[in-house]
VOBA-1610 file (N, C-alpha, C; in pm, whole numbers, padded with zeros to 5 digits, always signed):
BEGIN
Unk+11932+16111+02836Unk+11951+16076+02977Unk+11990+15929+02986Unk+12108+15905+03016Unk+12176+15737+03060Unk+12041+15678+03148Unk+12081+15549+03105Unk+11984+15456+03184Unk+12073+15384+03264Unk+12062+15393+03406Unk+12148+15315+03464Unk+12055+15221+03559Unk+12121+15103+03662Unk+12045+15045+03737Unk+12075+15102+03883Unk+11977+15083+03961Unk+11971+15158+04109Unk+12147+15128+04149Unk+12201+15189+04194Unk+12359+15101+04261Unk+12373+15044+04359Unk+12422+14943+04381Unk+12483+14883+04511Unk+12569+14862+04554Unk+12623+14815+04661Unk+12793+14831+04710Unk+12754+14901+04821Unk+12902+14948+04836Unk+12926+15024+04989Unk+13024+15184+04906Unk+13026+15261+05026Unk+13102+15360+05001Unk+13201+15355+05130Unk+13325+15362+05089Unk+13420+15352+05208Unk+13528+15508+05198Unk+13485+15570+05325Unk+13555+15666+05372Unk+13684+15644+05399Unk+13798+15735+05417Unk+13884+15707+05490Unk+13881+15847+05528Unk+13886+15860+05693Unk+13852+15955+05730Unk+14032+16068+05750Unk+14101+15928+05742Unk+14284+16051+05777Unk+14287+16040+05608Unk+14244+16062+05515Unk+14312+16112+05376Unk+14288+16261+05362Unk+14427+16290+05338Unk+14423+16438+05327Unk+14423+16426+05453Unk+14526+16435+05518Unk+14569+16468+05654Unk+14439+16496+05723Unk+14356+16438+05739Unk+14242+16416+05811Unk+14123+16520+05751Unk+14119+16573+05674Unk+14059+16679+05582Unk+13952+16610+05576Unk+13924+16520+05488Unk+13870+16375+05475Unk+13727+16347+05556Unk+13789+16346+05682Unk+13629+16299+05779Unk+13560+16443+05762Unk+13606+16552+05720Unk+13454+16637+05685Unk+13348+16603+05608Unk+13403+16526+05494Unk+13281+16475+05422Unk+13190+16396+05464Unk+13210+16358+05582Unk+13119+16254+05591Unk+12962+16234+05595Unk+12946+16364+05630Unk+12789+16406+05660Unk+12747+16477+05502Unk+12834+16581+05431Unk+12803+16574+05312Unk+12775+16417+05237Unk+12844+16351+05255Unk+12847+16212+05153Unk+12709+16113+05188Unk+12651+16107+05359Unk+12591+16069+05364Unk+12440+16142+05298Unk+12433+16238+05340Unk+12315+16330+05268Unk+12306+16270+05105Unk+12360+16295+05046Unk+12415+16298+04937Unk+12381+16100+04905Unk+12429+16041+04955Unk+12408+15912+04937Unk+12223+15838+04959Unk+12197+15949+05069Unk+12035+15976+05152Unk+11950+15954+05020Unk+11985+16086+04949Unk+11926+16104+04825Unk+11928+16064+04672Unk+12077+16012+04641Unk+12075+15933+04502Unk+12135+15843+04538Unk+12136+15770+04633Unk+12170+15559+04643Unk+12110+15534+04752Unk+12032+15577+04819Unk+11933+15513+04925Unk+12021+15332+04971Unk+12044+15288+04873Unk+12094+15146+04901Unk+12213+15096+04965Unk+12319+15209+04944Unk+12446+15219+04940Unk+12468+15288+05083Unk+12581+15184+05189Unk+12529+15240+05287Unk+12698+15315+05279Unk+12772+15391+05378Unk+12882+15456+05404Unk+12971+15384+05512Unk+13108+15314+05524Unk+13150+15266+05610Unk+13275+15424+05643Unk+13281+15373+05721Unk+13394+15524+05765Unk+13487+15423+05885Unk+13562+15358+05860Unk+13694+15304+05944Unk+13732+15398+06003Unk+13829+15332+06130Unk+13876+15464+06231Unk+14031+15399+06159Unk+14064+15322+06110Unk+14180+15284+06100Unk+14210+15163+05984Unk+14322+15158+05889Unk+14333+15051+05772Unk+14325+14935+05791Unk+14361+14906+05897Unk+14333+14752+05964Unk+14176+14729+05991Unk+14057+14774+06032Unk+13990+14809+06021Unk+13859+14813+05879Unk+13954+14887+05788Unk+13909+14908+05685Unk+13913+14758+05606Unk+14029+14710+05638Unk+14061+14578+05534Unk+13962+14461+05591Unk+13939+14488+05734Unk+13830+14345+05783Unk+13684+14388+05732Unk+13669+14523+05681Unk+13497+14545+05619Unk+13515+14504+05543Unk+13610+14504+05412Unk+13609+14463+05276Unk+13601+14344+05308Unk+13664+14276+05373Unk+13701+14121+05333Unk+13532+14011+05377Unk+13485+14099+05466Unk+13341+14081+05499Unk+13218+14069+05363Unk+13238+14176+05253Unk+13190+14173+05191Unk+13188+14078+05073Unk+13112+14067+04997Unk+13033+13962+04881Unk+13164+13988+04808Unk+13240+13887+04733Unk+13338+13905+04631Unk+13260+13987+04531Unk+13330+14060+04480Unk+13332+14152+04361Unk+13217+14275+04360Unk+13173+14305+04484Unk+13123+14405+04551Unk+13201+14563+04502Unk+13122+14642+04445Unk+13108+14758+04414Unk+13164+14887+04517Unk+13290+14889+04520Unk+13354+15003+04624Unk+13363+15150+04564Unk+13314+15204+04615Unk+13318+15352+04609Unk+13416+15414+04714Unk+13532+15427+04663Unk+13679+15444+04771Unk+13670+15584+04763Unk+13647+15662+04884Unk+13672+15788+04916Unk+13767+15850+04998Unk+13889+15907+04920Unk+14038+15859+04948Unk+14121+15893+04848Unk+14276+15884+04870Unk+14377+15851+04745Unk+14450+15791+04747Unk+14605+15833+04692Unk+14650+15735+04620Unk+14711+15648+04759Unk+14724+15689+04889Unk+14752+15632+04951Unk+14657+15511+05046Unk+14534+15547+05080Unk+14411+15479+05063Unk+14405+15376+04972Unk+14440+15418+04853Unk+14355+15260+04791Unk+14518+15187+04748Unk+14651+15213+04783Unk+14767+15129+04822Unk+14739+15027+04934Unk+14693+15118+05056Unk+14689+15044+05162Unk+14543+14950+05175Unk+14477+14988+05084Unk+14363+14864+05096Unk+14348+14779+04963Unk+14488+14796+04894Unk+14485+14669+04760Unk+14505+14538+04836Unk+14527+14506+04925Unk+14544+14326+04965Unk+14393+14280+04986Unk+14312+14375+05025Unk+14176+14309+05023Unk+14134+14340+04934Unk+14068+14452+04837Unk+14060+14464+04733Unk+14084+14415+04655Unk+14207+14362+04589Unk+14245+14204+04508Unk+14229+14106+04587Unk+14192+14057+04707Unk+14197+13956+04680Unk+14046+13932+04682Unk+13943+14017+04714Unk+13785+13973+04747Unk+13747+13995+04534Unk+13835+14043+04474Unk+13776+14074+04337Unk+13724+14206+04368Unk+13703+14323+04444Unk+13625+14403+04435Unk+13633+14515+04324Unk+13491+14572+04283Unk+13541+14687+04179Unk+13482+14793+04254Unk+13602+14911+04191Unk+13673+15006+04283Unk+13642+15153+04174Unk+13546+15237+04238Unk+13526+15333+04236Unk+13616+15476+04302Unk+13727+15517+04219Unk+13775+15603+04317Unk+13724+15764+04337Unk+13693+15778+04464Unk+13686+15943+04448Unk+13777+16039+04529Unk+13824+16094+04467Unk+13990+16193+04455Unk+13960+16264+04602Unk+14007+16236+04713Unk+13975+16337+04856Unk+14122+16313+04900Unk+14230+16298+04834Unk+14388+16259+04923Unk+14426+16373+04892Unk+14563+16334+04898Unk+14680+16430+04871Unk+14722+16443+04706Unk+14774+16335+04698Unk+14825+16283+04550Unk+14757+16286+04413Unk+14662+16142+04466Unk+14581+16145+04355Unk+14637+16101+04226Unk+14738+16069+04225Unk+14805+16078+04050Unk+14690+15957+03980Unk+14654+15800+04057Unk+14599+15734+04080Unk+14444+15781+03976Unk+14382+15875+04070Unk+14226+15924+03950Unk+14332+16053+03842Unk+14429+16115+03860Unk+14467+16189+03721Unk+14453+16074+03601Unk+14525+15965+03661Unk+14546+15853+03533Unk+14365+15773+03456Unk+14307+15791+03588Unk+14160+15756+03569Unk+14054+15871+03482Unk+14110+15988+03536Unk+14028+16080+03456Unk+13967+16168+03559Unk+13940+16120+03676Unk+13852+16182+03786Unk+13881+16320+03864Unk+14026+16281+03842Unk+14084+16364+03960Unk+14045+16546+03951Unk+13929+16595+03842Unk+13931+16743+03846Unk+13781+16748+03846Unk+13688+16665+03921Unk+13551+16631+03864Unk+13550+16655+04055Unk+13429+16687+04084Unk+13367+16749+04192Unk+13357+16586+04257Unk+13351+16594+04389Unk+13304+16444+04480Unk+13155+16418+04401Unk+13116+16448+04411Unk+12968+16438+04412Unk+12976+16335+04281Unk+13054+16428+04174Unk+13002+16359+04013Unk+13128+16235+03987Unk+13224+16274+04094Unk+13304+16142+04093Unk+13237+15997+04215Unk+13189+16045+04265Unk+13095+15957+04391Unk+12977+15905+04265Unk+12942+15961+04180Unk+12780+15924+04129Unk+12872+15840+04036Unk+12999+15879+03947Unk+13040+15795+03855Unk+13088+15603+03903Unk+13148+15698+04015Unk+13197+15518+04137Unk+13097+15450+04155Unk+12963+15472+04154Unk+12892+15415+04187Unk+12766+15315+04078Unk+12828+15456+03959Unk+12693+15348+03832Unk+12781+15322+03718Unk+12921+15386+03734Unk+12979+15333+03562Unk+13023+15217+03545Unk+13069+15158+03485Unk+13070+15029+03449Unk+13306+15058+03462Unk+13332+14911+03477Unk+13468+14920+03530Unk+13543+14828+03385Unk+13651+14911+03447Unk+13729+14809+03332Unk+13870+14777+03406Unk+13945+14680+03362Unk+14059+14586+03437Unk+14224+14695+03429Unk+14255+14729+03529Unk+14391+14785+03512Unk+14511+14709+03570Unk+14622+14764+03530Unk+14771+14694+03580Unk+14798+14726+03725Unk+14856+14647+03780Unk+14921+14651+03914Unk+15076+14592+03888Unk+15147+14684+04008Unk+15276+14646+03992Unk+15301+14526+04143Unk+15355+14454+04128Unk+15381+14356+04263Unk+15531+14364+04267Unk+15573+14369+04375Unk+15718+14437+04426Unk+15789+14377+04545Unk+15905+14304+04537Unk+15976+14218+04652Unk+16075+14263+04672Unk+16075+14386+04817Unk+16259+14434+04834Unk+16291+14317+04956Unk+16415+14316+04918Unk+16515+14230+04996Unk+16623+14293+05076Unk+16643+14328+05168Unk+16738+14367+05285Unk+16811+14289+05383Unk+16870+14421+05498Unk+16895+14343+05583Unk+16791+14309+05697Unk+16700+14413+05697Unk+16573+14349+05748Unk+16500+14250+05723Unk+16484+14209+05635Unk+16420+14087+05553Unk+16376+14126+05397Unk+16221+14054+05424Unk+16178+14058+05258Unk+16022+14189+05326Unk+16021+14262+05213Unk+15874+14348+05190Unk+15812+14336+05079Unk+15695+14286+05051Unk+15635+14243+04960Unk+15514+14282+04977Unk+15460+14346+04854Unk+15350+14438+04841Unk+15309+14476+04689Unk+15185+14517+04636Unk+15118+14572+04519Unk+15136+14683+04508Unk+15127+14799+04461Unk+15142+14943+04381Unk+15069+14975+04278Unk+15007+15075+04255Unk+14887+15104+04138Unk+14962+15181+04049Unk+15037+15303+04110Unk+15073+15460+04093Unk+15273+15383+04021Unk+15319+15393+04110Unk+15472+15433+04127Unk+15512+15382+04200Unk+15691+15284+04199Unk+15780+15249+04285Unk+15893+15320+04278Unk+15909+15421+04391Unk+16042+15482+04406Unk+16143+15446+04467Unk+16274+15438+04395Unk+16413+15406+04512Unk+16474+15520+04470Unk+16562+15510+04596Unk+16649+15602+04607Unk+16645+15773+04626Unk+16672+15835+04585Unk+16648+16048+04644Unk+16497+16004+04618Unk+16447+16013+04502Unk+16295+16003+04471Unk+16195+15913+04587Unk+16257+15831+04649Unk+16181+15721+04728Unk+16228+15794+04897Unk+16324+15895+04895Unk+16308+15955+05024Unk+16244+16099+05021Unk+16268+16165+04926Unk+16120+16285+04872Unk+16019+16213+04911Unk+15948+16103+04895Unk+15804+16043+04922Unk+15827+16061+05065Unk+15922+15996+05149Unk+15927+15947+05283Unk+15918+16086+05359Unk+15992+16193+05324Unk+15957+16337+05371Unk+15814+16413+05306Unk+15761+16370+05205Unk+15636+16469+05198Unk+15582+16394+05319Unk+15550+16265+05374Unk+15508+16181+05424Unk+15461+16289+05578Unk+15575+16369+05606Unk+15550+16419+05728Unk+15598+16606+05670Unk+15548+16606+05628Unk+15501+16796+05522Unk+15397+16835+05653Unk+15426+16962+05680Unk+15311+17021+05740Unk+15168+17037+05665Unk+15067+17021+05772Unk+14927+16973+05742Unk+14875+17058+05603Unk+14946+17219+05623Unk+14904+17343+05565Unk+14958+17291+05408Unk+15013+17218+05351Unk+15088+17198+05230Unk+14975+17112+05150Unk+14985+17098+05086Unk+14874+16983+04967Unk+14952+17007+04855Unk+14877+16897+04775Unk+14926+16852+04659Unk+15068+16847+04596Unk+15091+16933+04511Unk+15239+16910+04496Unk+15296+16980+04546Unk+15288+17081+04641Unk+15369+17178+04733Unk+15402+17091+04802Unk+15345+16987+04894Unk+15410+16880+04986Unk+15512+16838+04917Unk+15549+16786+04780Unk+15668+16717+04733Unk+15789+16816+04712Unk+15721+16939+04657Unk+15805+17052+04630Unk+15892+17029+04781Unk+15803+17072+04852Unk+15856+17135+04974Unk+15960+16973+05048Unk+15909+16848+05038Unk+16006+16732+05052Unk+16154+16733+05007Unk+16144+16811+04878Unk+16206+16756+04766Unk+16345+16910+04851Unk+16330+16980+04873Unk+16406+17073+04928Unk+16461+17032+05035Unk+16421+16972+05108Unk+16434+16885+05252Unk+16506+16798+05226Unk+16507+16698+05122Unk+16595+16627+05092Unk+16677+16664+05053Unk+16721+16781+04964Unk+16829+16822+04841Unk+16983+16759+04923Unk+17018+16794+05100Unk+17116+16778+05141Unk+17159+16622+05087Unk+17079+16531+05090Unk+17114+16369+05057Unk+17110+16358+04923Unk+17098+16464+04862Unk+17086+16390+04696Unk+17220+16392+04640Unk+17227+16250+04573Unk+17370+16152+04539Unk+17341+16041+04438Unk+17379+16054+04387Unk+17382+15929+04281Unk+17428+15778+04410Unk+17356+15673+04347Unk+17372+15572+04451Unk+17434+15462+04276Unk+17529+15377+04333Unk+17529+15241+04236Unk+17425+15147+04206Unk+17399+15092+04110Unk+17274+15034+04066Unk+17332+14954+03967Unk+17232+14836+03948Unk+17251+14746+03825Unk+17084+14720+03846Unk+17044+14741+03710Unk+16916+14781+03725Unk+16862+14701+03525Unk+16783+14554+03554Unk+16744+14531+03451Unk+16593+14550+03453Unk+16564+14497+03303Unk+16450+14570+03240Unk+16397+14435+03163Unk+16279+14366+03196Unk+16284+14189+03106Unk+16430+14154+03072Unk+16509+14174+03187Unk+16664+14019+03195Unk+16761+14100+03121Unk+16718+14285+03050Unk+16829+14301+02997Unk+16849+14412+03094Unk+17004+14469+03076Unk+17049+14565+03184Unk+17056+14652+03127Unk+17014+14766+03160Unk+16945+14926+03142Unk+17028+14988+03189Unk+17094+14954+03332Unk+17160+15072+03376Unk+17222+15015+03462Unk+17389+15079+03459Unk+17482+14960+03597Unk+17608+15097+03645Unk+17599+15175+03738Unk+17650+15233+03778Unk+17595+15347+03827Unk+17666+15470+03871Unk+17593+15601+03915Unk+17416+15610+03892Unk+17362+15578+03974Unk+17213+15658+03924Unk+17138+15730+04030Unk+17109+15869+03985Unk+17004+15949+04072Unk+16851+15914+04064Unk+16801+15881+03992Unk+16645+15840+03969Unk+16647+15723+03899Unk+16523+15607+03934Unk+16492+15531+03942Unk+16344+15526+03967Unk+16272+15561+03888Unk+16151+15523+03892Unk+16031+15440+03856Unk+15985+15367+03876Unk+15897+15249+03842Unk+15757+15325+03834Unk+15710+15363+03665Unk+15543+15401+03679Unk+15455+15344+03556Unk+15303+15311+03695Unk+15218+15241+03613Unk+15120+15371+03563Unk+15118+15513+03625Unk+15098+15635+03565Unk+15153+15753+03546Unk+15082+15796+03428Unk+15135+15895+03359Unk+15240+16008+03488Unk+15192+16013+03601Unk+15242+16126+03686Unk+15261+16087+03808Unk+15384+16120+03936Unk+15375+16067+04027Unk+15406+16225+04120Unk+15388+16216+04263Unk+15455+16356+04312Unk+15309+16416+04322Unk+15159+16370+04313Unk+15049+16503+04258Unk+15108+16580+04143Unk+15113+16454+04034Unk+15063+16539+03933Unk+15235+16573+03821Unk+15310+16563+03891Unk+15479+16601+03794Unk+15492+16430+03731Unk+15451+16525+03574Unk+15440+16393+03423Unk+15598+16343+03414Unk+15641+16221+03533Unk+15760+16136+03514Unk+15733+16097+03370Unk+15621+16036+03362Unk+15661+15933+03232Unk+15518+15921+03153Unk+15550+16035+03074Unk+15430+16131+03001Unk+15358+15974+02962Unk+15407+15891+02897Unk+15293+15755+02771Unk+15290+15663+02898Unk+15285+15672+03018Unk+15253+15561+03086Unk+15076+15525+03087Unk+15017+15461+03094Unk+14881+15423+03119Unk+14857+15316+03192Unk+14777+15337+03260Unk+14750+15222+03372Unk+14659+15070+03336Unk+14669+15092+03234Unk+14597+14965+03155Unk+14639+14910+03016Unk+14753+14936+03004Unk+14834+14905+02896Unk+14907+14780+02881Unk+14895+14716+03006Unk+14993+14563+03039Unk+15197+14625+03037Unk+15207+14741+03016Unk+15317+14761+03058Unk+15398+14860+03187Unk+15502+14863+03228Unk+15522+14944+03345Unk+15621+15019+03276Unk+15628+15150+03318Unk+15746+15264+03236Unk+15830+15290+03381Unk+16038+15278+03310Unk+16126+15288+03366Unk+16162+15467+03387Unk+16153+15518+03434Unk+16217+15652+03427Unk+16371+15614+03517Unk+16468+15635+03420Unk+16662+15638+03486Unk+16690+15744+03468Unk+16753+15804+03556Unk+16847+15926+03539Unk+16958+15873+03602Unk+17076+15915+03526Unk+17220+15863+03542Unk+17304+15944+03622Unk+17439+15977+03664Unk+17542+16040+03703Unk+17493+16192+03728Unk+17386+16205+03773Unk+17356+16372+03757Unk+17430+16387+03925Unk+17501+16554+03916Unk+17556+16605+04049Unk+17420+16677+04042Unk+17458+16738+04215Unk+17343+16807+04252Unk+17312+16978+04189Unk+17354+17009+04120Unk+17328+17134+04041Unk+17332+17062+03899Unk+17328+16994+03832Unk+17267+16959+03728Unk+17121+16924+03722Unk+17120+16828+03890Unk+16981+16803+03899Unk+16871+16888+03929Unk+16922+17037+03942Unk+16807+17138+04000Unk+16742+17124+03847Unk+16791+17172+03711Unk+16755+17230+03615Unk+16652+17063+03555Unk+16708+16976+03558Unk+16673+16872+03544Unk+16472+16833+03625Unk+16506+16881+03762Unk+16357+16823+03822Unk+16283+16942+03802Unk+16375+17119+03753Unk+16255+17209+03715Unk+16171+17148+03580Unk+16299+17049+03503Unk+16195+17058+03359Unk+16108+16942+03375Unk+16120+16826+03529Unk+15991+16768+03532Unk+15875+16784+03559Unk+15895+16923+03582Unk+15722+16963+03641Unk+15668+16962+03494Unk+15733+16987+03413Unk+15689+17049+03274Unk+15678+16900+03170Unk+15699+16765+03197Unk+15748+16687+03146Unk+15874+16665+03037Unk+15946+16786+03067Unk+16056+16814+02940Unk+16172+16736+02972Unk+16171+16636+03059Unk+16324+16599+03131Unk+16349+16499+03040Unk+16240+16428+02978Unk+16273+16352+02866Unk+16346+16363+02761Unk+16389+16520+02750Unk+16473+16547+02648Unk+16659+16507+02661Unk+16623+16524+02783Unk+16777+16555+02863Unk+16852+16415+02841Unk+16991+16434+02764Unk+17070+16279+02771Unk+17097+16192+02856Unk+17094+16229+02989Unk+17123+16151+03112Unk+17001+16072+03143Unk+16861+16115+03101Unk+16739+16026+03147Unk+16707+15934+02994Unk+16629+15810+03082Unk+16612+15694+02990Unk+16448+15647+03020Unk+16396+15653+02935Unk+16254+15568+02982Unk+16293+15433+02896Unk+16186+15343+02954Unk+16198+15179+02935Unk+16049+15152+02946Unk+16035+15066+02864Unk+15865+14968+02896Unk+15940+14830+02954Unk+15838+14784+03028Unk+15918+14594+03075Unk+15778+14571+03189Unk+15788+14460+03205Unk+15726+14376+03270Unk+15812+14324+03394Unk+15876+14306+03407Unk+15958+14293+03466Unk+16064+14387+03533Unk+16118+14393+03671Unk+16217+14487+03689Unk+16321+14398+03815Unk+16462+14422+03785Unk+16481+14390+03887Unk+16620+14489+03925Unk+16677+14512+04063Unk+16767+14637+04066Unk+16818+14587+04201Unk+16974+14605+04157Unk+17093+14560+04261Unk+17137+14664+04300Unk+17174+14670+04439Unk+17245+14810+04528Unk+17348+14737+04585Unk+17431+14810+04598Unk+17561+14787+04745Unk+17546+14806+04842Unk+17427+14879+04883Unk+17398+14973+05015Unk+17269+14953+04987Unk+17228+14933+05138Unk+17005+14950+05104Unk+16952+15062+05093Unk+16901+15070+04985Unk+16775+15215+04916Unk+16674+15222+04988Unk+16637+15335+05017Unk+16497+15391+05039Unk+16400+15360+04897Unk+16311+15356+04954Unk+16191+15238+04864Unk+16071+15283+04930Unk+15957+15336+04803Unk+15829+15349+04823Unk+15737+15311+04725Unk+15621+15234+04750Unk+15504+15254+04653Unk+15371+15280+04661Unk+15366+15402+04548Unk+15232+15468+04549Unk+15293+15605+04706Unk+15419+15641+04714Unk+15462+15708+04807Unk+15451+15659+04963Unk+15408+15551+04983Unk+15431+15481+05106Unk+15532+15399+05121Unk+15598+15409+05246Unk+15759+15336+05262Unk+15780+15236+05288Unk+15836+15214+05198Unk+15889+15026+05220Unk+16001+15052+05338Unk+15988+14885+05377Unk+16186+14860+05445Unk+16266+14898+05326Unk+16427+14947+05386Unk+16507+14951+05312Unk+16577+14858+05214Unk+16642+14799+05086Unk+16654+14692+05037Unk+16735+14723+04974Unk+16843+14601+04927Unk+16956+14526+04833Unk+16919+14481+04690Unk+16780+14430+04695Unk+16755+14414+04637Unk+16586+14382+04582Unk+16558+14456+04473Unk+16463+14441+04444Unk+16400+14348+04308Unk+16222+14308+04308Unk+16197+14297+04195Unk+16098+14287+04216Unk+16013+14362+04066Unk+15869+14368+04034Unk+15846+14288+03923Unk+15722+14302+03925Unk+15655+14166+03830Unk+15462+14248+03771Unk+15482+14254+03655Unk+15324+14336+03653Unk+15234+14198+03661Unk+15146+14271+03733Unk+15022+14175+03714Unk+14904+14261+03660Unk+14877+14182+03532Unk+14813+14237+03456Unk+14656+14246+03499Unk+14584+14327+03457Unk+14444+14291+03473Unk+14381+14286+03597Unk+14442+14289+03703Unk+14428+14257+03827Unk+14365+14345+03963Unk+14310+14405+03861Unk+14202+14495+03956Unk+14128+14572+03863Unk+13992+14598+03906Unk+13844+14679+03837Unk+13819+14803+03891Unk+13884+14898+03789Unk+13844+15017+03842Unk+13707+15099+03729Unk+13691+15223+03808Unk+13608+15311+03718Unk+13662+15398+03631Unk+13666+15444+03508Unk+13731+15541+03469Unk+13632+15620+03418Unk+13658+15791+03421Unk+13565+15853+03385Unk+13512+15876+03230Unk+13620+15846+03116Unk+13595+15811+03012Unk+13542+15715+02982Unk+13482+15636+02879Unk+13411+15537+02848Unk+13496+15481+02756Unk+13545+15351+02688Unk+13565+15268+02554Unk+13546+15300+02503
//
């Protein structure tokens, strides 16, 4: 039997994850908290703005038990990095790719809530990301994935998927919705200062895990604590090349295919003629000309369900 110490921290709900699915737990979680953390109280925000003034309230490097996904703990990384907090996630979204990469994501609330709360954390990568438009500049962190282009407007349509859809049926079902716009867009697209790719490209993906979409393995060796970010390119594909192509990503087999390229880099930066649709962690950026990411290493404490 582990010896652990009583826990402390907070547990933070988000009650719209999972299209509002989410605020059912709340009375389970509190019960549940009643009885193995007595200490640990439950905040439940009505809203992210909201959510970000509790954190920032709290003791730097305060013990979060994020109940939520991958879109939840996107939208509350500016307080989260900046108070130092360590971050317990427990899998209640849509996505999730976020605890797949952690380990959590097939483990019951309960034993992912008890793990957020007594395991010990270790430091993962974040991606930091500056698109440039005609709107201006958007500048923001990413845990999961930065999408441009067809892939970054699939995010923008699961975004509004009927309630009845989850997990990867929402992208499935995006990804059909989009098919009419899918086009290779121009790109000049480097990788640490060298150029990877400068013409026709259908995919463009930026991942700090193994899977983006709930769960479809873009870029099978990615790890979220590796100090590197993985490029997924796909080149000149028409739109009936690309059906056979995104069937073999459910399967991770697209890696085989000559037109796709993975890349490791630290760095990214990617030129358009026209402004791209742009998301990270599947939330939508402004549109942009131009982009660039920068990893920041180390830069947040999460839980993982494996141990060292």
């Amino acid at each position: 039997m582990r010896s652990v110490p009583e826990p402390s921290g907070v547990a933070l709900l988000n009650p719209a994850a999972d299209g509002g699915r989410a605020a059912e737990l709340r009375r389970p979680v509190e019960a549940w908290l009643a009885r193995n953390a007595p200490g640990v109280s439950l905040l439940t925000p009505q809203s992210i703005d909201q959510a970000q003034a509790m954190l920032l309230i709290l003791a730097p490097r305060t013990r979060v038990a994020l109940l939520g996904g991958d879109g939840s703990l996107h939208q509350l990384l500016p307080s989260l990095m900046r108070c130092g907090h360590r971050v317990g996630l427990v899998p209640v979204g849509t996505g999730n790719d976020v605890a797949r990469a952690l380990g959590v994501r097939h483990l019951p609330w309960e034993e992912s809530l008890d793990l957020a709360l007594h395991a010990a954390t270790r430091p993962v990568d974040i991606g930091q990301v500056e698109a440039s438009g005609p709107a201006g500049n958007d500048a923001r962190c990413f845990v999961s994935s930065l999408t441009v282009g067809f892939d970054a407007r699939v995010a923008h349509r699961a975004l509004a998927a009927p309630g009845w859809l989850r997990g990867r049926n929402r992208y499935l079902w995006a990804t059909a919705r989009a098919w009419a716009e899918l086009a290779p867009v121009d790109l000049r697209i480097w990788a640490d200062n060298r150029l990877v790719q400068e013409g026709p490209t259908l995919i463009a993906s930026l991942l700090n895990t193994p899977t983006y979409g709930s769960g479809i393995p873009a870029a099978p060796e990615a790890r979220i604590d590796d100090h590197w970010l993985d490029l997924l390119v796909g080149g000149d594909i028409g739109r009936w090349r690309a059906l056979p192509l995104m069937l073999s990503m459910l399967k991770g087999h697209h890696t085989r295919a000559p037109q796709v390229a993975l890349h490791s880099c630290r760095k990214l930066q990617i030129e358009a003629g026209e402004p791209l649709a742009i998301a990270a962690d599947g939330e939508p950026l402004q549109s942009a000309t131009r982009v660039t990411v920068h990893l920041l290493p180390k830069a947040l404490h999460m839980v993982f369900a494996e141990p060292l």
